[in-house]
LUMVEXMI-862967 format. One record per residue (C-alpha): residue in three letters; x, y, z negated. Coordinates in steps of 0.05 Angstrom, whole numbers, plus 5000, padded with zeros to 4 digits. Last residue first. Layout:
BEGIN
<pt ALA <X Y Z>>
...
! end
This chain:
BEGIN
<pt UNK <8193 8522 2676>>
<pt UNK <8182 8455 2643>>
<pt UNK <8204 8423 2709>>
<pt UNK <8272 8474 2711>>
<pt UNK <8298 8453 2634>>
<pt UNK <8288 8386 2654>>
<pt UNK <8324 8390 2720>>
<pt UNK <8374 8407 2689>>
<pt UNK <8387 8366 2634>>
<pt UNK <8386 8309 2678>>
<pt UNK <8432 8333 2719>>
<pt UNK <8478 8343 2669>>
<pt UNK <8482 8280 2626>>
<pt UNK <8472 8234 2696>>
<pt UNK <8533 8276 2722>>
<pt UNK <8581 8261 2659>>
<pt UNK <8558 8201 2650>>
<pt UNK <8570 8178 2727>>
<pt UNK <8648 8192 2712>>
<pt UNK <8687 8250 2755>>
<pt UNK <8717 8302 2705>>
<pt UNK <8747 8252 2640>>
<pt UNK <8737 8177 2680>>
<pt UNK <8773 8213 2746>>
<pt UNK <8832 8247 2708>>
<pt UNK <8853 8182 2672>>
<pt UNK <8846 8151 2732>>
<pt UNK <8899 8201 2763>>
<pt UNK <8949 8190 2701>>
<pt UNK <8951 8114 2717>>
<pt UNK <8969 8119 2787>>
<pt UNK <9019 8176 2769>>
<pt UNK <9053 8123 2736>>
<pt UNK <9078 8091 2801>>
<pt UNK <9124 8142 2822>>
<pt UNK <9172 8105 2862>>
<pt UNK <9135 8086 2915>>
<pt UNK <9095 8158 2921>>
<pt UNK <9163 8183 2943>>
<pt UNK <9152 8142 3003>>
<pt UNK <9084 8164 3014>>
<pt UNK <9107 8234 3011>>
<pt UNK <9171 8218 3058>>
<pt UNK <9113 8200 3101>>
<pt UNK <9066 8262 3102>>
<pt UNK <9120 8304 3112>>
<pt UNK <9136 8268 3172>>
<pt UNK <9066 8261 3196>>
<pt UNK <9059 8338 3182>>
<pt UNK <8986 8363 3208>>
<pt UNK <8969 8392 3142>>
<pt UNK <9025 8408 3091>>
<pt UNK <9028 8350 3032>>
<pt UNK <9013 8345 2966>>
<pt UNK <9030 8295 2921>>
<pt UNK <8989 8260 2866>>
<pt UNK <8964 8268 2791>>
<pt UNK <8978 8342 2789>>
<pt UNK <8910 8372 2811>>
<pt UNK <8874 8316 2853>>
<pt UNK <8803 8338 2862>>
<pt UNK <8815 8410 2848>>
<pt UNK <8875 8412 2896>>
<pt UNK <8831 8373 2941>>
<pt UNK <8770 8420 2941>>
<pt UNK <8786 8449 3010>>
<pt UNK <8859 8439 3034>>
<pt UNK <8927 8434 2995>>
<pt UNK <8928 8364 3037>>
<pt UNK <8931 8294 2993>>
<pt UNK <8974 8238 2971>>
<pt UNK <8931 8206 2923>>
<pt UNK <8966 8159 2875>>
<pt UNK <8920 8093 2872>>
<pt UNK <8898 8069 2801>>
<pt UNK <8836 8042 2826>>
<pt UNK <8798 8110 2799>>
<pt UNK <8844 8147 2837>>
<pt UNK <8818 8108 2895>>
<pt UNK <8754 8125 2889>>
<pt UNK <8766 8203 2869>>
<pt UNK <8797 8196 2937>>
<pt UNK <8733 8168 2974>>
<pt UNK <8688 8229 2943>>
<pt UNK <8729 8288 2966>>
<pt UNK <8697 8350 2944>>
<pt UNK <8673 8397 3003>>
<pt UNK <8740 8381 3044>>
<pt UNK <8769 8416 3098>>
<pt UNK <8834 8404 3141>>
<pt UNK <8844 8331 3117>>
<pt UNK <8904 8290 3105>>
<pt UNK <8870 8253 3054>>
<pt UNK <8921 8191 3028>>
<pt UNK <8911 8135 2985>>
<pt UNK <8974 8100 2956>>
<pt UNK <8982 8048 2919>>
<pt UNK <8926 7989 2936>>
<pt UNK <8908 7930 2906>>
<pt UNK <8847 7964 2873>>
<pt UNK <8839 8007 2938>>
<pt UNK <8831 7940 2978>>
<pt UNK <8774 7907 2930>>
<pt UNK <8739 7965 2925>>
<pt UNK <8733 7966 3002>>
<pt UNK <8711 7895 3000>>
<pt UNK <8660 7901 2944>>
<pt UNK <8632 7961 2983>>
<pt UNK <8619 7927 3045>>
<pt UNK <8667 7949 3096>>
<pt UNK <8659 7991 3152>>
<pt UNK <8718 7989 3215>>
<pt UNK <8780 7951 3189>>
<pt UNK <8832 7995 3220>>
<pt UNK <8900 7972 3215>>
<pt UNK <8967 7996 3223>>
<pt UNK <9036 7968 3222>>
<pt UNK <9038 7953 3296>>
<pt UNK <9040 8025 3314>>
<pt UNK <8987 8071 3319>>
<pt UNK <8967 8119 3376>>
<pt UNK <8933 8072 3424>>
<pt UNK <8884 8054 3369>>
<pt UNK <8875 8124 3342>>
<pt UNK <8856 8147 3424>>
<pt UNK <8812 8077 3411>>
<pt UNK <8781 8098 3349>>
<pt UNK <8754 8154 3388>>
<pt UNK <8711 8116 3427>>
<pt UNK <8647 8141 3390>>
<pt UNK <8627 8129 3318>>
<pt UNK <8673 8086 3293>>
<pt UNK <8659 8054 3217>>
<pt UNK <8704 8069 3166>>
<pt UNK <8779 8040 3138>>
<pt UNK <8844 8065 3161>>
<pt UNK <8894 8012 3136>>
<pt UNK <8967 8027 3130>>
<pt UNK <9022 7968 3117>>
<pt UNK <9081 7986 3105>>
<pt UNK <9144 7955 3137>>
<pt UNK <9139 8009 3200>>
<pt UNK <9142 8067 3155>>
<pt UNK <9158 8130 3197>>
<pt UNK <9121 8097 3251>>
<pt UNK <9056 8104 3197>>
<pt UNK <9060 8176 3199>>
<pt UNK <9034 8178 3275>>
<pt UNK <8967 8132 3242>>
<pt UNK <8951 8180 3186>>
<pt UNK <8965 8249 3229>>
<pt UNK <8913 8222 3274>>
<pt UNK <8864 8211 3208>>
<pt UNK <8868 8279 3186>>
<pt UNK <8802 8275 3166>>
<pt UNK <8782 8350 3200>>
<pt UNK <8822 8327 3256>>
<pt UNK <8803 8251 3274>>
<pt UNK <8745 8267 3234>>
<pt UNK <8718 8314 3291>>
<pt UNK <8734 8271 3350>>
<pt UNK <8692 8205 3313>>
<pt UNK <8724 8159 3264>>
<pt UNK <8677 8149 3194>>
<pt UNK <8725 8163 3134>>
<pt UNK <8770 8128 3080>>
<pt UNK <8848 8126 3085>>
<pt UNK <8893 8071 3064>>
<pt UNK <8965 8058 3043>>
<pt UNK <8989 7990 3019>>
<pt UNK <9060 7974 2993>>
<pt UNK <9020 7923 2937>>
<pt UNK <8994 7925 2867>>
<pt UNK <8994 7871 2814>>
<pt UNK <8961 7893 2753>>
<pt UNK <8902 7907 2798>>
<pt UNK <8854 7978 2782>>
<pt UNK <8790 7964 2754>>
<pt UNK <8745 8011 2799>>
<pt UNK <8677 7986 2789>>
<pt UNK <8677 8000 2712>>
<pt UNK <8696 8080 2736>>
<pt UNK <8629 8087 2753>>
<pt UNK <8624 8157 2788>>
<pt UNK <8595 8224 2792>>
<pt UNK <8601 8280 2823>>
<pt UNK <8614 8342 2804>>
<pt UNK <8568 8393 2784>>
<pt UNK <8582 8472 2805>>
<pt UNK <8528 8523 2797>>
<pt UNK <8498 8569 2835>>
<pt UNK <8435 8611 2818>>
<pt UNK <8476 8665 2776>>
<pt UNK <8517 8679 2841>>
<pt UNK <8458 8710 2868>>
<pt UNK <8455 8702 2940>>
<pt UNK <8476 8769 2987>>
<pt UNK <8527 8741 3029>>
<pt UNK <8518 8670 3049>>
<pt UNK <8589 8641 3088>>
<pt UNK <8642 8674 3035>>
<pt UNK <8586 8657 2973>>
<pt UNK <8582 8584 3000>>
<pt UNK <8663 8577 3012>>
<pt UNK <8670 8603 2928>>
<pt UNK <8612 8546 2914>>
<pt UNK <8646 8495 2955>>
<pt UNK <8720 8511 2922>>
<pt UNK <8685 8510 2858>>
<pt UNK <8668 8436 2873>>
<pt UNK <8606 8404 2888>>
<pt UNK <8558 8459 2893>>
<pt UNK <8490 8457 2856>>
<pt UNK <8442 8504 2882>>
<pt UNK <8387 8532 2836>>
<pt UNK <8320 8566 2851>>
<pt UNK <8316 8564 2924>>
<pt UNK <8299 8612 2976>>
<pt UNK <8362 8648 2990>>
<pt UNK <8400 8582 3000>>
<pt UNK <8336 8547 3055>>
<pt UNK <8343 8622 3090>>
<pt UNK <8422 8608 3097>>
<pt UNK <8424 8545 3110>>
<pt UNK <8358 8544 3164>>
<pt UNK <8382 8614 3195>>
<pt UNK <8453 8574 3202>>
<pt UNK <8417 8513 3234>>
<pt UNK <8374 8550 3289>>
<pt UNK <8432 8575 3305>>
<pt UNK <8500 8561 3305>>
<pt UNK <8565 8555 3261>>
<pt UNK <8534 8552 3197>>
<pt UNK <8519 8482 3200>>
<pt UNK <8594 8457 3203>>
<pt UNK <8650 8427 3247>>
<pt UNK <8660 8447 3326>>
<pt UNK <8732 8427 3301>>
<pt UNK <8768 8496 3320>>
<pt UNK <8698 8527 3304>>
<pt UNK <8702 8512 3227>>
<pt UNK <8635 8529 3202>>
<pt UNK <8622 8513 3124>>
<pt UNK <8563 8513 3085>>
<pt UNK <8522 8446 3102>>
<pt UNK <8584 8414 3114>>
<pt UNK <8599 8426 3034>>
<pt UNK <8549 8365 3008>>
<pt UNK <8502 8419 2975>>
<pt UNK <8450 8396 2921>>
<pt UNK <8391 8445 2929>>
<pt UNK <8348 8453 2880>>
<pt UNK <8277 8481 2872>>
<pt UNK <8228 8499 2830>>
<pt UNK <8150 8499 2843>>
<pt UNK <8095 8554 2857>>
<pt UNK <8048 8522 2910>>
<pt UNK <8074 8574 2965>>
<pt UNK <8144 8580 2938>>
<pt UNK <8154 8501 2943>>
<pt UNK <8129 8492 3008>>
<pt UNK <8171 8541 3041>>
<pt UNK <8228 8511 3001>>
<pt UNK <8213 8439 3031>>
<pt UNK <8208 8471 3113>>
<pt UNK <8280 8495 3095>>
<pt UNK <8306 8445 3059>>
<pt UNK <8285 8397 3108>>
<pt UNK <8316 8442 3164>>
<pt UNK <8391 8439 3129>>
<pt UNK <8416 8450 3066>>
<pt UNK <8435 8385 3033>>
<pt UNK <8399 8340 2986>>
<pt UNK <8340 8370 2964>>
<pt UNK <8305 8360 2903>>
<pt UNK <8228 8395 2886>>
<pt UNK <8203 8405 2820>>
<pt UNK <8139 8389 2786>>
<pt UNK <8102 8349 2841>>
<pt UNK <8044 8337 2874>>
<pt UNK <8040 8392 2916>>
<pt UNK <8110 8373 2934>>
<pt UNK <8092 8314 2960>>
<pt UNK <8029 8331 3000>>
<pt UNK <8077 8380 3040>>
<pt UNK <8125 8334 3052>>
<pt UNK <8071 8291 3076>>
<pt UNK <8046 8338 3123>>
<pt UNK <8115 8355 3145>>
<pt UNK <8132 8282 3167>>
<pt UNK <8066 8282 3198>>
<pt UNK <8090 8339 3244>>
<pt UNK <8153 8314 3269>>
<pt UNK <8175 8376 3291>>
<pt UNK <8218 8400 3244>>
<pt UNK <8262 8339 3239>>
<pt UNK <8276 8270 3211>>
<pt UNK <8257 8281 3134>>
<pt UNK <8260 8220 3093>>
<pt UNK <8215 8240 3031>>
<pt UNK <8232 8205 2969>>
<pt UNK <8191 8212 2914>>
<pt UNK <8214 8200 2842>>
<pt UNK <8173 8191 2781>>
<pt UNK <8218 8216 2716>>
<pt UNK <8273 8200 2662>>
<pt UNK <8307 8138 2690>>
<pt UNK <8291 8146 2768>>
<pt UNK <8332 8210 2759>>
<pt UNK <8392 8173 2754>>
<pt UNK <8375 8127 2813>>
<pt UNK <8350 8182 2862>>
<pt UNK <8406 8220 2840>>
<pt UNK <8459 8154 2862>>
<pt UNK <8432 8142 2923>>
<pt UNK <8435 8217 2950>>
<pt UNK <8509 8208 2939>>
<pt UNK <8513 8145 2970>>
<pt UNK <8482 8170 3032>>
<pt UNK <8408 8168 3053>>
<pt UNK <8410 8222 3106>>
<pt UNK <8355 8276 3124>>
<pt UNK <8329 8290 3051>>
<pt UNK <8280 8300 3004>>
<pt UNK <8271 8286 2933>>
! end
């Protein structure tokens, strides 16, 4: 498997795949590290089939590889890697030499899995010319036994994502902290690590009622969404929406944008909201309040579409059926 970030979603391949077959994972930093390559290249001559994680240079230099010693390859898209929003300066299609790496890495593979059909309709949009046959759509996966919801919840809202200027937008996170004024005895927690000094614009923005915890360990985070009742994605674009399946696993109503994947995320176990409406977004938490059993109907959702079996079952199949050719 190769890949330029370690996230959780890379994590949890590497460990599914770990039970049926040898795994190597190749960290790839860039294109011109030229030992990286050599090794990359060494892997995948040793190899039956070839796992990227996002479209980028290291899928790029790893497909090259992988046509010239005659092995498959998949790319798992995360939905950055095929989107270019220019208002938010958000997306690898947007310049080059990254769009020619997308779009040549896309063309070259054997299989790309999207994470939502709204990902694999976006990729077709951004990549003209790639066989539709080659795409197909797995969700991701999660253990819902982590999630155990609280028999006692609490008037907490929270929203999940790293705070830089692009997630401020794309996140919806400044529309987070202006709605909070609108409900100064809830609490609101925006939880995720800063990654410039735009936490403090957010900072001088939100009232008294709001609190950002920066990263959390995972325990910790579960611990919050479990007590939780409302999780909210304001965002302008989403591939999939990992951190609200989360919380609709914790028995937390998502109150959620018509944007991206959401709708197909969510469908009618939360509320939807229009996209840079603090007001709107508000009188949504507060219906939320009174609508309790929606948190129950939105885990039932996430354990039948979003459960680690489900992926593990798939994938697995999958890249059996590519190995033995």
């Amino acid at each position: 498997m190769v890949y330029r970030e370690r996230s959780t979603w890379v994590a949890k391949d590497v460990e599914i795949l770990r039970e049926k077959h040898e795994v190597e994972e190749v960290y790839f930093t860039k294109i011109r590290d030229i030992k990286g390559i050599r090794r990359l290249c060494e892997c995948v001559y040793d190899s039956d089939l070839i796992f990227a994680w996002f479209a980028n240079d290291h899928s790029y230099v790893a497909c090259h590889f992988a046509k010239l010693f005659g092995k498959p390859m998949i790319i798992a898209l995360g939905g950055g890697d095929v989107t270019a929003i220019k208002s938010l300066n958000y997306g690898n299609l947007l310049r080059h030499p990254w769009k020619f790496y997308v779009i040549r890495s896309l063309k070259c593979s054997d299989l790309i899995l999207a994470p939502s059909f709204f990902t694999r309709k976006e990729t077709f949009l951004r990549v003209r010319k790639l066989d539709p046959y080659k795409v197909l759509v797995l969700y991701h996966g999660f253990d819902p036994n982590k999630y155990v919801p609280s028999s006692s919840k609490e008037d907490i809202v929270v929203t999940i994502a790293s705070i830089d200027r692009i997630t401020m937008y794309r996140k919806g996170l400044i529309y987070f902290v202006r709605a909070a004024k609108y409900l100064p005895d809830t609490r609101f927690v925006v939880i995720g690590k800063p990654l410039d000094n735009t936490i403090s614009l957010l900072k001088s923005l939100a009232p008294q009622n709001v609190e950002f915890t920066g990263y959390l360990p995972e325990r910790d985070l579960i611990n919050i969404l479990q007590k939780s009742k409302v999780y909210v994605q304001a965002s302008l674009h989403e591939g999939f929406g990992c951190a609200v399946v989360e919380a609709m696993l914790a028995e937390a109503v998502p109150v959620v944008t018509k944007m991206g994947a959401l709708p197909e995320v969510v469908g009618s176990c939360g509320i939807y909201v229009p996209y840079g409406d603090p007001q709107s977004l508000a009188e949504a938490i507060r219906k939320v309040f009174l609508k309790p059993e929606l948190g129950k109907k939105a885990r039932i959702r996430s354990l039948k579409l979003f459960n680690i079996n489900r992926r593990k079952r798939y994938l697995l199949k999958i890249v059996d059926l590519l190995a033995k050719g």
